[in-house]
TIZAGU-912283 format. One line per 2 residues: number of its first residue (from 1); for each residue x, y, z of C-alpha. Coordinates in nm, 3 decimals. Layout:
N
NUM	X,Y,Z ~ ...
! end
This chain:
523
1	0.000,0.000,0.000 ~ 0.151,0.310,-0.125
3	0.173,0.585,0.215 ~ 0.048,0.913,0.157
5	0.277,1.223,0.242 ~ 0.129,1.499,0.525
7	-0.042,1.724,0.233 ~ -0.239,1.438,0.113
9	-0.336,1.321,0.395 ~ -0.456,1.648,0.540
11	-0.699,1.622,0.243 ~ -0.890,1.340,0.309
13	-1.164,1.372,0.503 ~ -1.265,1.224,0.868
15	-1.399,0.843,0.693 ~ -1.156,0.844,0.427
17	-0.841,0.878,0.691 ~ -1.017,0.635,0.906
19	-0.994,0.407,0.633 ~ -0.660,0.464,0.556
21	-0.553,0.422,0.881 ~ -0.713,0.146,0.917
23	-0.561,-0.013,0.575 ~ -0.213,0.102,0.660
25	-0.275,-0.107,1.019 ~ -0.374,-0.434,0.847
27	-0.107,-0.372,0.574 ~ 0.160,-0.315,0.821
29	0.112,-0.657,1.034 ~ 0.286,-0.883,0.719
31	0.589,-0.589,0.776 ~ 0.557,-0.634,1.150
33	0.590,-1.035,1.122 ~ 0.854,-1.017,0.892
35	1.086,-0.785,1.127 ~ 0.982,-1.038,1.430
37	1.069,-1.308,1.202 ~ 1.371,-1.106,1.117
39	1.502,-1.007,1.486 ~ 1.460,-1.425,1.569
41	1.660,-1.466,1.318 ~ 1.949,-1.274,1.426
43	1.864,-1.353,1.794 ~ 1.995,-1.722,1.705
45	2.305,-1.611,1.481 ~ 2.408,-1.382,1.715
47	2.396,-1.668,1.993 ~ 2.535,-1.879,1.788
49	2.829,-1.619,1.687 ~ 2.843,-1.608,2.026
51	2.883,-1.959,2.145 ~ 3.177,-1.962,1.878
53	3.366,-1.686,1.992 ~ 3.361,-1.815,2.377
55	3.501,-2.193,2.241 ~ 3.755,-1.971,2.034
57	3.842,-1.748,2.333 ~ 3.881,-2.059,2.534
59	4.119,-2.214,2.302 ~ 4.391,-1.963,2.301
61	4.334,-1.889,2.646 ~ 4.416,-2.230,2.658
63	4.745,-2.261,2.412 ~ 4.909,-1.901,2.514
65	4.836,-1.885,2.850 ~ 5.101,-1.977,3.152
67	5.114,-2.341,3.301 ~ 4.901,-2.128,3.594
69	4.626,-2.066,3.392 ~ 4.625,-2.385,3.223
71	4.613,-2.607,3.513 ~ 4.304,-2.394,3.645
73	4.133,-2.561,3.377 ~ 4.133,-2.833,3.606
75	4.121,-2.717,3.979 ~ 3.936,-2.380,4.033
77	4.061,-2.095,4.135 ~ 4.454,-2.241,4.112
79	4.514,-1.908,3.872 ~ 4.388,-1.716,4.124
81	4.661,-1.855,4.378 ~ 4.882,-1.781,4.181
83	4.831,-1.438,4.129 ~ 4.781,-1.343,4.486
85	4.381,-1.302,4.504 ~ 4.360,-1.563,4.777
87	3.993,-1.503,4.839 ~ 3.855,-1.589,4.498
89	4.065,-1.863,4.480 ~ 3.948,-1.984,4.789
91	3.560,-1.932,4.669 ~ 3.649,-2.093,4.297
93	3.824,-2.420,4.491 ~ 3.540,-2.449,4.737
95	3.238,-2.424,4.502 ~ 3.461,-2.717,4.262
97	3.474,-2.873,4.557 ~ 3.075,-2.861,4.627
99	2.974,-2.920,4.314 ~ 3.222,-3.271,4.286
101	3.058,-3.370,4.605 ~ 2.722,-3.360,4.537
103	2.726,-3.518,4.225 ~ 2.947,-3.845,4.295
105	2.761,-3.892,4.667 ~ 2.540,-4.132,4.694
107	2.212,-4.001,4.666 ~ 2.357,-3.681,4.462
109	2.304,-3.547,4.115 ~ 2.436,-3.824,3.945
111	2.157,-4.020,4.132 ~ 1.897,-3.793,4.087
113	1.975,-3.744,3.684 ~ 1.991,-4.105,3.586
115	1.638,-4.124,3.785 ~ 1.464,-3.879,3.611
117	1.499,-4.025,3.255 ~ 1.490,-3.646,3.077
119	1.239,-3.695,2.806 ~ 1.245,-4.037,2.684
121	0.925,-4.087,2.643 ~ 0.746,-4.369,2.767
123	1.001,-4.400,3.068 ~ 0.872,-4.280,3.432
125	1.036,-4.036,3.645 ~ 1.171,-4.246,3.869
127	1.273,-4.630,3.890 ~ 1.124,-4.783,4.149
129	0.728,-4.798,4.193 ~ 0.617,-4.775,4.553
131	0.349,-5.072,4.651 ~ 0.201,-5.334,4.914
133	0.422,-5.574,5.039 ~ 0.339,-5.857,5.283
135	0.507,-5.803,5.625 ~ 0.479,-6.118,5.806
137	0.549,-5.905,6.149 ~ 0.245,-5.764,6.102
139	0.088,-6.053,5.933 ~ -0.045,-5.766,5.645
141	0.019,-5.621,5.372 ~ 0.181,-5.276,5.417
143	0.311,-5.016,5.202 ~ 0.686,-4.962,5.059
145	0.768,-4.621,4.979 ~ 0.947,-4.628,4.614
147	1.022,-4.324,4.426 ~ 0.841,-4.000,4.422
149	0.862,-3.864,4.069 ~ 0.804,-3.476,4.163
151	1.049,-3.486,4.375 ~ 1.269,-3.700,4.164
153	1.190,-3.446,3.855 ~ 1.263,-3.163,4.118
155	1.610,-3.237,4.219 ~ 1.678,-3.318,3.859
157	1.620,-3.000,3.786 ~ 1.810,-2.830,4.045
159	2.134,-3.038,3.967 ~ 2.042,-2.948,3.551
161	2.099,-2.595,3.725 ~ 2.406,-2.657,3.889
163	2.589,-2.807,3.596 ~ 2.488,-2.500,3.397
165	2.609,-2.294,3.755 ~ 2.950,-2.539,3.727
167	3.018,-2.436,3.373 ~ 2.943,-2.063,3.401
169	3.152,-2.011,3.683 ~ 3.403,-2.210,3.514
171	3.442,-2.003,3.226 ~ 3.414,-1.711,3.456
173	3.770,-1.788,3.670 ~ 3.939,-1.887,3.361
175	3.867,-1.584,3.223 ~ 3.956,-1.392,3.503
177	4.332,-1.630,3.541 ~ 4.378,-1.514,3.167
179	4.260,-1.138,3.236 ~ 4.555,-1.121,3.570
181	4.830,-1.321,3.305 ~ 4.745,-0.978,3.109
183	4.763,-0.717,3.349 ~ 5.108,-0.892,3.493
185	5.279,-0.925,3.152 ~ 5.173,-0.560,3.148
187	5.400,-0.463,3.480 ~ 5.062,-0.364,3.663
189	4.918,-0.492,4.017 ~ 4.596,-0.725,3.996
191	4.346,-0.656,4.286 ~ 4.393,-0.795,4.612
193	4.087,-0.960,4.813 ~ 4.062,-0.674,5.011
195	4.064,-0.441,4.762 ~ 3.753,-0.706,4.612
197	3.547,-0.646,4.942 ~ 3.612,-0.243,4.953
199	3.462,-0.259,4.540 ~ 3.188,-0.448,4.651
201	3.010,-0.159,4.906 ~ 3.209,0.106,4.634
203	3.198,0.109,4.266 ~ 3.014,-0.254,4.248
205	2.769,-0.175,4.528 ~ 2.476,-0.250,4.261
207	2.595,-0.602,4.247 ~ 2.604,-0.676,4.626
209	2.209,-0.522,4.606 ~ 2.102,-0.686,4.319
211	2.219,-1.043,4.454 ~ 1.976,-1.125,4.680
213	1.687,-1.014,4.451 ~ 1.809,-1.209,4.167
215	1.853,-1.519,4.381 ~ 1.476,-1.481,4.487
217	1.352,-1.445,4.122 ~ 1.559,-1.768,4.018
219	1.435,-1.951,4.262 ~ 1.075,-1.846,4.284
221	1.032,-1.702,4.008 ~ 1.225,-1.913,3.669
223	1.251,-2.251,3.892 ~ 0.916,-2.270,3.873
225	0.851,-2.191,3.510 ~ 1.085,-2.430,3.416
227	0.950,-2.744,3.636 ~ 0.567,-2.614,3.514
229	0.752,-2.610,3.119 ~ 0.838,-2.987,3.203
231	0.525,-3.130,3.324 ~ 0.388,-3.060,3.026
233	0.550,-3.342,2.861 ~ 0.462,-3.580,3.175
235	0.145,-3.759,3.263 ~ 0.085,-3.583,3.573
237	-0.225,-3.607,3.646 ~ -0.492,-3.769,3.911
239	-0.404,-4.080,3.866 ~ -0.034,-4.070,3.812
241	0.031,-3.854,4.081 ~ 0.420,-3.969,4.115
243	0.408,-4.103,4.469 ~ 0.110,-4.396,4.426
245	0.181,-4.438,4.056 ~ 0.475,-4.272,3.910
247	0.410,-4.043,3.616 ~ 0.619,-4.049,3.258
249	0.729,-3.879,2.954 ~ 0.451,-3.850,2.733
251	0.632,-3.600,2.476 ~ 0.420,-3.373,2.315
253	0.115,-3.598,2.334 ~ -0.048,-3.345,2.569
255	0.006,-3.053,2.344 ~ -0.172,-3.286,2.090
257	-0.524,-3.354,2.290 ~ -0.522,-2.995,2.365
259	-0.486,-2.825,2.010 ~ -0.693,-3.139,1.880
261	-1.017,-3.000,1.733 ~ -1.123,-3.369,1.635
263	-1.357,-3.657,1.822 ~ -1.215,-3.633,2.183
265	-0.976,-3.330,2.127 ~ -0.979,-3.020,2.389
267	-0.927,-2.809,2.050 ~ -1.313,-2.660,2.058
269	-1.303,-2.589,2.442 ~ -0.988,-2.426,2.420
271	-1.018,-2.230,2.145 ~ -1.391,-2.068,2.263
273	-1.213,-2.042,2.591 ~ -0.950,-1.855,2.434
275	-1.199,-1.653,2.217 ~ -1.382,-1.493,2.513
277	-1.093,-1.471,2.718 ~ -0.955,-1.233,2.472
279	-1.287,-1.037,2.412 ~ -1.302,-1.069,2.796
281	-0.990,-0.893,2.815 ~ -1.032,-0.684,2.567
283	-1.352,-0.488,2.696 ~ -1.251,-0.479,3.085
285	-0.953,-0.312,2.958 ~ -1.115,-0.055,2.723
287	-1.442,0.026,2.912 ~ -1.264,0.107,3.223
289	-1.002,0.291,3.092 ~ -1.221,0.560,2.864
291	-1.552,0.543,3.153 ~ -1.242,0.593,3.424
293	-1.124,0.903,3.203 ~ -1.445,1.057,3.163
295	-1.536,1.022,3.515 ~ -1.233,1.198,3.582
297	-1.273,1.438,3.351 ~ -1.626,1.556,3.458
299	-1.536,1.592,3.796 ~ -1.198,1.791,3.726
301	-1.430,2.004,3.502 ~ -1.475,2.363,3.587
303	-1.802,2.416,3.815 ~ -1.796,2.091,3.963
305	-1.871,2.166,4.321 ~ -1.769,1.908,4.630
307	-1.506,1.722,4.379 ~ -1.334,1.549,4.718
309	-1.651,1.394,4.783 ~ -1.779,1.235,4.443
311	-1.361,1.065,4.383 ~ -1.399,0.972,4.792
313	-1.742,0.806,4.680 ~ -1.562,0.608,4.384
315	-1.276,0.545,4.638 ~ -1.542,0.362,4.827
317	-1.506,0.066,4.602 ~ -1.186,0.014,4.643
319	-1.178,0.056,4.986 ~ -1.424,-0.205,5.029
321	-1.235,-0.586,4.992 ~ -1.329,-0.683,4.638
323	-1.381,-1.082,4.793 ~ -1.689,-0.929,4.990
325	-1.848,-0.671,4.723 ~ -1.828,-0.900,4.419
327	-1.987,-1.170,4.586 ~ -2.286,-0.922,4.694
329	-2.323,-0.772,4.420 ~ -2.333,-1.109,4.265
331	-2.618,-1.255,4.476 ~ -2.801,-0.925,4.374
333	-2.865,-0.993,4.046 ~ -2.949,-1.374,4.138
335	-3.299,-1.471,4.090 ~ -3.364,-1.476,4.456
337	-3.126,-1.125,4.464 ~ -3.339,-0.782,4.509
339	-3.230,-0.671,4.140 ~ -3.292,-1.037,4.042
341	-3.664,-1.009,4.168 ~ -3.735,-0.692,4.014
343	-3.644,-0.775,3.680 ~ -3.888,-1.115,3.687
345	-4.166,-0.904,3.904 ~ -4.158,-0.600,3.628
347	-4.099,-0.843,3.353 ~ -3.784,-0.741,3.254
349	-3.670,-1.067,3.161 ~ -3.690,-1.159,2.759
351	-3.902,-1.430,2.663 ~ -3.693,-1.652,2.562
353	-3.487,-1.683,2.909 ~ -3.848,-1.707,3.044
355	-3.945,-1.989,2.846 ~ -3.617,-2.159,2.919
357	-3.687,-2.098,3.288 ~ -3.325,-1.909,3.345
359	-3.474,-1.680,3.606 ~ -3.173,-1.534,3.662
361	-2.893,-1.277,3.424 ~ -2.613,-1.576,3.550
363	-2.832,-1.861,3.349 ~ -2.826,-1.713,3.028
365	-2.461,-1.718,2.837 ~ -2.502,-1.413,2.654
367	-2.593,-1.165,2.962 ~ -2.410,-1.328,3.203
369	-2.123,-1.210,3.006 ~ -2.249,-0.856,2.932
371	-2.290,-0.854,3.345 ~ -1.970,-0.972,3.470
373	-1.804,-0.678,3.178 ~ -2.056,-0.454,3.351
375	-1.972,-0.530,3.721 ~ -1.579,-0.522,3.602
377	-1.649,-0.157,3.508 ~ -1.786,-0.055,3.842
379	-1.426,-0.219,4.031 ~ -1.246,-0.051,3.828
381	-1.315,0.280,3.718 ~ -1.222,0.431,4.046
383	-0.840,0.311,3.999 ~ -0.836,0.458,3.668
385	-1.022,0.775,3.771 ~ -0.773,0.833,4.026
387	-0.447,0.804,3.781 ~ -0.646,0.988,3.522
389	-0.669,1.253,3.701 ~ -0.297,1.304,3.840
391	-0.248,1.305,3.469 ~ -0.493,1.540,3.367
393	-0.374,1.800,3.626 ~ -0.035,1.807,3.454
395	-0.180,1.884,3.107 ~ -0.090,2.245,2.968
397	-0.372,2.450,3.006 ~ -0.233,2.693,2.785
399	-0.247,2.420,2.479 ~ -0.651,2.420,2.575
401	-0.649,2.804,2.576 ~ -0.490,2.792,2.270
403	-0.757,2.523,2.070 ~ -1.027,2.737,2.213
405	-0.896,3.073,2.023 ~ -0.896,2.848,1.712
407	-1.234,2.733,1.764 ~ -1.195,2.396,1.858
409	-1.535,2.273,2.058 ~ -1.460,2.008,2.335
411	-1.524,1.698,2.173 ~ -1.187,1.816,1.959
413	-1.003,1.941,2.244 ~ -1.046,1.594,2.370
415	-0.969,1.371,2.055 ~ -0.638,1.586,1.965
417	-0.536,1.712,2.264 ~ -0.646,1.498,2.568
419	-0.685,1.141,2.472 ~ -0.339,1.151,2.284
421	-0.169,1.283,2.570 ~ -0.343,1.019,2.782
423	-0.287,0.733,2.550 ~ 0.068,0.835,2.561
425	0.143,0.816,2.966 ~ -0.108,0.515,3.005
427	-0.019,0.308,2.728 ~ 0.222,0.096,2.910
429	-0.085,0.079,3.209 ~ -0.318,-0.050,2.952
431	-0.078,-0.295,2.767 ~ -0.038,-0.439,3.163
433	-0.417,-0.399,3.203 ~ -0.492,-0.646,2.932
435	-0.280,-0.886,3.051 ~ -0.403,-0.865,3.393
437	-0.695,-0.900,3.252 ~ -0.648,-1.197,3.013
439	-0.563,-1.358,3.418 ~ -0.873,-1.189,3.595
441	-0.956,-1.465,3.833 ~ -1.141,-1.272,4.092
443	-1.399,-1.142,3.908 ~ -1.472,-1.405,3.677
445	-1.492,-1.694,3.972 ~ -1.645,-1.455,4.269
447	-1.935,-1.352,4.032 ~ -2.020,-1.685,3.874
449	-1.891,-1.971,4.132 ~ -2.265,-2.035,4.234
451	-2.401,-1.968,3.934 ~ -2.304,-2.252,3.662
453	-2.361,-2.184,3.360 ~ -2.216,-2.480,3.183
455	-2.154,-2.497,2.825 ~ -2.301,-2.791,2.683
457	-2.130,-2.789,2.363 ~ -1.808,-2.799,2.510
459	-1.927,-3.075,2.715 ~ -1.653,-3.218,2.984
461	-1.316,-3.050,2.902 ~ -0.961,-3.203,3.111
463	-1.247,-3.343,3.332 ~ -1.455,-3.016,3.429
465	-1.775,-2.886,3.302 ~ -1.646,-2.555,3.171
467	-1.895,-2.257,3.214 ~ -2.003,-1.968,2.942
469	-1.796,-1.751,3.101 ~ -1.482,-1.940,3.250
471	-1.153,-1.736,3.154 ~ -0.848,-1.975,3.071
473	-0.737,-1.904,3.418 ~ -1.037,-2.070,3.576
475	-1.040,-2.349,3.372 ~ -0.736,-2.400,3.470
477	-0.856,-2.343,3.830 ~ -1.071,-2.627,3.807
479	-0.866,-2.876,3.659 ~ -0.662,-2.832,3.934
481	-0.787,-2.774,4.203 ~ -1.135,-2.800,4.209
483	-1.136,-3.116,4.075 ~ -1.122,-3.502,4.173
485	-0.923,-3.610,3.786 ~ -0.675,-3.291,3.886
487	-0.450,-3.309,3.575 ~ -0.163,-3.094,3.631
489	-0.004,-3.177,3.258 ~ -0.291,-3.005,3.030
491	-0.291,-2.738,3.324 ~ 0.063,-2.691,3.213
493	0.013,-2.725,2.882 ~ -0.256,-2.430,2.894
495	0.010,-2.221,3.149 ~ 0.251,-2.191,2.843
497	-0.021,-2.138,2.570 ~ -0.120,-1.832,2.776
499	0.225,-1.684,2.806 ~ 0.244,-1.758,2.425
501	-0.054,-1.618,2.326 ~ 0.040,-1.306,2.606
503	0.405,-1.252,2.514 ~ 0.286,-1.234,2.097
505	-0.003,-0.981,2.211 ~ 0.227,-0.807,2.393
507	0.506,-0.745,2.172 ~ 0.286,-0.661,1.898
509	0.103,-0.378,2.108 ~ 0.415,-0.255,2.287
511	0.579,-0.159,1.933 ~ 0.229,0.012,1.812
513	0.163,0.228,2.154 ~ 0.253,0.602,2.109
515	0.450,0.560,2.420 ~ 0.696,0.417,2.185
517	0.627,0.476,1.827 ~ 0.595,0.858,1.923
519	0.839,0.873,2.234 ~ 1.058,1.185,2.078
521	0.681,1.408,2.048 ~ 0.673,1.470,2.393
523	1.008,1.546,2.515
! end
């Protein structure tokens, strides 16, 4: 599509740029694929240029450097002794040491790896099934603990960690042996340990804070991800829980059943799942963020009297604990509810939910929907209300003052002068809105638990009856958790289709926000 320079542009009229716009959008997302397509590209060769240099660097490190730094190929830290930084050495040597220990012992990485049978599928996680064995002590059969496969998948992982720990740090003092050969051969003094400890509260202070946080993330944060990545491939589920029945590698069998839009396939309840999760999403973002802006708007507005008291009013709701509100307001429009009542008493109701004797807005799939968006909006406006208006107070007036001496009426003021502004600070807030939203368990499950609507179409999906207006999140709620055939594996399975589905959404928005396409404007 050929793009039109600023004079031609400025000549179409209001439809006609809408249009255009709206072409150039759609006509720009093969151009936006084919840069991500691009960028993965390079990703990988630069990895892979990567990779190569590091086995290069290692190889002459290897062939010019001193008998010193050669032999601390072998036992950490020995360049390091040799040098005169007794400290690191002392670290390097003691983590070798560690890491030697752990795996040889009985019981120890070695143990744990040759256990876990990484992804040969068919094989369990873990050896050695746990059962009833006659004891004639007791004259009865009693159970023999054998292997527990979570925890035999767990330490697997943790000692798949500390290879990849052993390695890096590895590399790490041979590089530093080869950087101290340098320096000497250059007549200069490497630094001492003390002179370490002083840089670590001085000009490295941001690596003694960052430790401890980065610890917590890798262990609470990735070590999960990673053990939730592999059950995906497992059978975990009810009734191969790993401790009664071990579990195995299934491959990508799971992925199968759940993209599977055949006879038996979870491909139709996952992808109307994923279809109103996404229009879910979608208008809980959207309605509270321009409702929220109005709101604030009107009461910022000139002439408003007793402002403090219609935001404390809005406050109210969020003040309130959203566990006790939503599940009011949900037994208000119930059919035994007050609202719920006086829809069915003033014949409110259509016909057709009459007839089908849903006596109740929850029984009916298309207005529960339209009520749990409508509830959503009442939560949240107040939050966005409140930040709209912190942002509205640090608009220009004079660039108002200025639109109203060339005749620009309101609704203009607020299409080129407010909502761009307010598009521009908020667009990050609104890209994390929507994915908060994609995950909105509260309101989805506090407004609907009693009321189940189930969607016999879909019929009994990963064991559950799934409900018109279950999110992914609560689907995956319930085959977890609120379930007796718990299957942890699709669960899984739908965790990374989310962050998938998320992370594409996400990327694609981030580079189309003004906060970023037009980041220079409003400097």
């Amino acid at each position: 599509m050929k793009k039109l320079n600023d004079l031609d542009y400025l000549k179409l009229n209001k439809f006609q740029a809408f249009l255009y716009n709206l072409k150039l959008f759609f006509c720009s997302i093969p151009m936006w694929l084919k840069k991500a397509g691009l960028k993965i590209v390079e990703f990988f060769k630069n990895c892979g240029l990567g990779i190569k240099n590091e086995f290069v660097d290692i190889g002459t490190t290897f062939t010019k450097g001193n008998w010193a730094v050669k032999l601390s190929f072998f036992i950490f830290g020995f360049g390091n002794f040799f040098y005169g930084q007794i400290l690191r050495g002392i670290l390097f040597l003691v983590f070798e040491i560690i890491f030697f220990a752990y795996m040889f012992v009985p019981s120890g990485g070695i143990y744990w790896l040759s256990k876990a049978n990484f992804f040969q599928t068919g094989n369990t996680v873990g050896n050695v099934q746990g059962g009833y064995v006659y004891n004639e002590l007791y004259d009865t059969d009693v159970w023999v603990n054998g292997d527990d496969s979570v925890k035999v998948l767990l330490y697997a992982l943790l000692t798949v960690i500390f290879i990849v720990a052993f390695i890096y740090t590895w590399r790490l003092q041979v590089k530093q042996c080869r950087i101290c050969m340098d320096i000497t051969a250059k007549g200069k003094k490497v630094k001492s340990g003390k002179q370490d400890l002083k840089s670590l509260v001085d000009d490295e202070f941001h690596k003694s804070l960052l430790a401890l946080p980065v610890f917590g993330i890798a262990a609470f944060t990735v070590l999960p991800i990673i053990y939730m990545i592999l059950i995906a491939f497992t059978s975990y589920d009810a009734a191969h829980n790993g401790y009664a029945n071990l579990f195995t590698w299934v491959g990508l069998d799971n992925f199968n059943e759940l993209l599977n839009f055949g006879y038996g396939g979870l491909g139709l309840a996952f992808g109307e799942i994923l279809a109103w999760t996404l229009m879910w999403a979608f208008f809980a973002t959207f309605t509270n963020y321009f409702l929220g802006m109005f709101v604030a708007i009107m009461i910022n507005k000139k002439g408003i009297k007793i402002k403090k008291f219609w935001r404390t009013v809005l406050v109210m709701t969020i003040a309130i604990p959203q566990f006790v509100s939503l599940l009011y307001v949900a037994k208000l429009f119930d059919a035994t509810g007050i609202i719920g009542k006086l829809l069915l008493n003033w014949n409110l109701l259509p016909d057709s939910m009459i007839a089908a004797n849903q006596l109740s807005l929850w029984l009916n799939p298309v207005s529960a929907k339209i009520l749990v968006i409508i509830i959503n909006i009442w939560v949240g406006i107040p939050y966005i209300m409140l930040m709209a208006t912190g942002i509205l107070m640090n608009i220009p007036q004079d660039l108002y003052e200025s639109s109203r001496i060339d005749g620009a009426n309101n609704f203009q003021q607020y299409t080129k002068i407010t909502l761009p502004y307010m598009m521009f600070v908020m667009g990050p807030y609104l890209l994390t809105s929507f994915v908060n939203n994609l995950n909105n368990f509260n309101v989805i499950y506090l407004l609907t638990q009693n009321n189940q609507l189930i969607n016999t179409e879909i019929g009994t999906a990963g064991g559950v009856s799934v409900c018109h207006t279950d999110l992914l999140i609560t689907w995956l709620y319930k085959m977890t958790l609120n379930s007796a055939e718990t299957k942890y594996n699709l669960a899984s399975v739908i965790g990374i289709l989310v962050f998938v589905v998320v992370a594409v959404l996400s990327l694609i928005v981030y580079n189309v926000i003004p906060s970023t396409r037009n980041e220079e404007d409003y400097k």
